[in-house]
N, C-alpha and C positions, 0 to 999 in steps of 0.2 A: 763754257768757253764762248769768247765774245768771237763770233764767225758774220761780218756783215757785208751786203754787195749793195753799193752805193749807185743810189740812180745821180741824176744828172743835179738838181738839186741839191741835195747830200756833197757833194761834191762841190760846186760850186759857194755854198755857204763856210765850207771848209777852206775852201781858199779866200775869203773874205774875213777869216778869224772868228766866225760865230761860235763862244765859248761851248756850248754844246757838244756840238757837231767834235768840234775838237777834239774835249778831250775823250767823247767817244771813238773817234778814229786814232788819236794815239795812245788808249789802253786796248785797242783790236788786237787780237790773239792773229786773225786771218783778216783782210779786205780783197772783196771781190771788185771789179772792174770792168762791169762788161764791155764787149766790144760798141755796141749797140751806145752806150751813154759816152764812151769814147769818140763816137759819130756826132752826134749833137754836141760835145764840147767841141770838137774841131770845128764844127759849120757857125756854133757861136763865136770861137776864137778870130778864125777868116773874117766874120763881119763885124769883128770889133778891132778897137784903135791897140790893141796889143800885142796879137798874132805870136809872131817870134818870141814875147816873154813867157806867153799863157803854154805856148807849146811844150817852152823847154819846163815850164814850172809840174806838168802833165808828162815828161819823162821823168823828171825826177821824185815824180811819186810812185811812177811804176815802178824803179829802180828798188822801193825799201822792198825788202826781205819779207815784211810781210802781207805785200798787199802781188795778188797775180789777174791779169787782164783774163776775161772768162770770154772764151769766142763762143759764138751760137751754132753751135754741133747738134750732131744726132738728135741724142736725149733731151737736150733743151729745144728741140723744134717740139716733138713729143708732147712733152709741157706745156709749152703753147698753145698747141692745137689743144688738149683738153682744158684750159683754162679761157678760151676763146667760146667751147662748147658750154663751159662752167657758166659764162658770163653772160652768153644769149641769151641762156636760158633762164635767169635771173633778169632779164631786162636792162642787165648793166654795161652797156658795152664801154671800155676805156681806150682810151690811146694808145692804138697798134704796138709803139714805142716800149710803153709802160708796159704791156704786157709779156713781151721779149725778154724785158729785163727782169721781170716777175717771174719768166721760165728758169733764167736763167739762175738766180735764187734757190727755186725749186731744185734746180736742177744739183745747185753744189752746197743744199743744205744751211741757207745762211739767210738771216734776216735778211729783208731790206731795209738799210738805211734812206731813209725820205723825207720829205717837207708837204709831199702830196697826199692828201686826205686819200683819193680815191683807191690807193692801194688795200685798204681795209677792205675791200669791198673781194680780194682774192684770196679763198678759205685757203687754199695750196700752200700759202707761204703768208712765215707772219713778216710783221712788217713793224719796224720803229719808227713814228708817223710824228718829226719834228714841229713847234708851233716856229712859225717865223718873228 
């Protein structure tokens, strides 16, 4: 079962037609969405020249049937916080950001879809590490 939660990345190359990316999100069985990469697309949309199109283009993906916005609850804080423990302790510290969204992965069972190397670096969850 293709199950994946798309960092900000993934998502973005998706909306630029990156054949990959594509036709990996439209044979997704599930798509996750965390809230967290929903924040950094909106803080990108607001300072860019698009705003109002990037917005509604970003409800109408939330809209298919198969893709649902993952908010950072409980269990996925949990995650976090061990994967933060994980990471010290390995000398790897990553982007606060990236690792939220790695909880939240953890947390609902599902790759990450990415373009960022440094997600390999989190045993917790695997991760589909796109070349650009």
């Amino acid at each position: 079962m293709s199950r994946y939660c798309l960092d900000t990345s993934a998502y973005s190359h998706f909306r630029r037609g990156d054949p990959v990316v594509v036709e990996l999100i439209d044979s997704a069985e599930w798509i996750g969405l965390p809230t967290i990469v929903m924040g950094e697309l909106r803080t990108g949309f607001l300072l860019g020249q698009r705003p109002a199109d990037n917005e509604a283009e970003l409800r109408e993906f939330l809209e298919s049937p198969v893709v649902s916005e993952l908010p950072a609850e409980g269990e996925v804080s949990r995650h976090f916080a061990e994967i933060v423990v994980e990471l010290r302790r390995l000398g790897a510290p990553l982007p606060t950001n990236d690792v939220w969204i790695a909880a939240t992965a953890a947390r609902h069972g599902s790759l990450i879809l990415t373009y960022d190397g440094h997600f390999e670096k989190i045993a917790r969850v695997g991760s589909i590490i796109l070349e650009r």
